[in-house]
C-alpha positions in Angstrom: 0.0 0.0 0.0 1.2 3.4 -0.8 2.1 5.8 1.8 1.2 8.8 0.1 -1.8 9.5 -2.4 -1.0 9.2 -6.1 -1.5 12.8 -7.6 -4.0 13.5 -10.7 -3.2 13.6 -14.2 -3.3 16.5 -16.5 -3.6 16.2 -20.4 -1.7 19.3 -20.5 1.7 19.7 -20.7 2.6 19.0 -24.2 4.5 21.1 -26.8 6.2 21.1 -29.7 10.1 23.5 -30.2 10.5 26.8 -31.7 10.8 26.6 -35.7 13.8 29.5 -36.0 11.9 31.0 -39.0 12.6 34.5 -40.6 15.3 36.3 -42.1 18.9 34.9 -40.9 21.3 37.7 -43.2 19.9 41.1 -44.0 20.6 43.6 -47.1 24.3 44.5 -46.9 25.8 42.0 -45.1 28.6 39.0 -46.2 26.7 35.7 -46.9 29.1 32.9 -47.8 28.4 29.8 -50.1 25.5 27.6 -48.6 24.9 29.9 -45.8 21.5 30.2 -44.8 19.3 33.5 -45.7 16.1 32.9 -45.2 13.8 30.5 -43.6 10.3 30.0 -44.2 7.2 28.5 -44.7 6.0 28.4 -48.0 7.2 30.9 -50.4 7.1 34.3 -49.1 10.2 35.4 -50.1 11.6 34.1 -53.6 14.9 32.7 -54.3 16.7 35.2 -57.2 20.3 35.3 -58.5 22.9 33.4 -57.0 20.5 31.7 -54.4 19.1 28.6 -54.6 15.7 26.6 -52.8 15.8 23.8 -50.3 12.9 21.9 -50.2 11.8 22.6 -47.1 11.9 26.7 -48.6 14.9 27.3 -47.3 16.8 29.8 -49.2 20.7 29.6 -49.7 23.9 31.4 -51.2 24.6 29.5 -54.2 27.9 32.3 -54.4 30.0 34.4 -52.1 28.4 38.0 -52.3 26.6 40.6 -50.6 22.6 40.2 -49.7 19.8 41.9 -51.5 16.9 42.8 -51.3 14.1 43.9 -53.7 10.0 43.7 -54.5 8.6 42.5 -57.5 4.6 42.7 -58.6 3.4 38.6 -59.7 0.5 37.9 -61.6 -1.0 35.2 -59.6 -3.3 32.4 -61.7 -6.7 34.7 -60.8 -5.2 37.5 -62.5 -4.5 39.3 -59.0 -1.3 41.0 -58.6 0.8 40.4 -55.2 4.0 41.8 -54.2 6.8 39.5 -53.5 9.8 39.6 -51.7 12.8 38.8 -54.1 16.2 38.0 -52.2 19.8 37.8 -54.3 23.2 37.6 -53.9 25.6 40.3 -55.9 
């Protein structure tokens, strides 16, 4: 027999880790080859020159450079027109 009463359960207490998304090298600084500049989910931000595209939308320095930034208008399949975020490597 147990000397002290067993405590209640909870069905609480459950959770899953932090993701680490966003923006990992801003405009103007060094990125090296196969460093990390963005992560994401989905594609918010589109991979442009000298940048490649894991599959998990990850995006990459394909070449040593500086970061970049720009905007770009996209016709979507409905003939709306979105803004995207364009990142590249110079």
């Amino acid at each position: 027999m147990a000397t002290k009463k067993s405590a209640g359960t909870t069905k609480n207490g459950r959770d899953s880790g932090p993701r680490y998304l966003g923006i990992k090298l801003y405009a103007g600084e060094k990125a090296k080859v196969g460093s990390i500049i963005v992560r994401q989910e989905g594609l918010n931000t589109i991979a442009g020159k000298n940048t490649g595209l894991g599959k998990d939308y990850t995006i990459y320095s394909l070449k040593e450079g500086i970061v970049e930034f720009s905007k770009k208008r996209k016709v979507g399949f409905n003939n709306k027109t979105k803004v995207k975020n364009i990142v590249h490597v110079k």
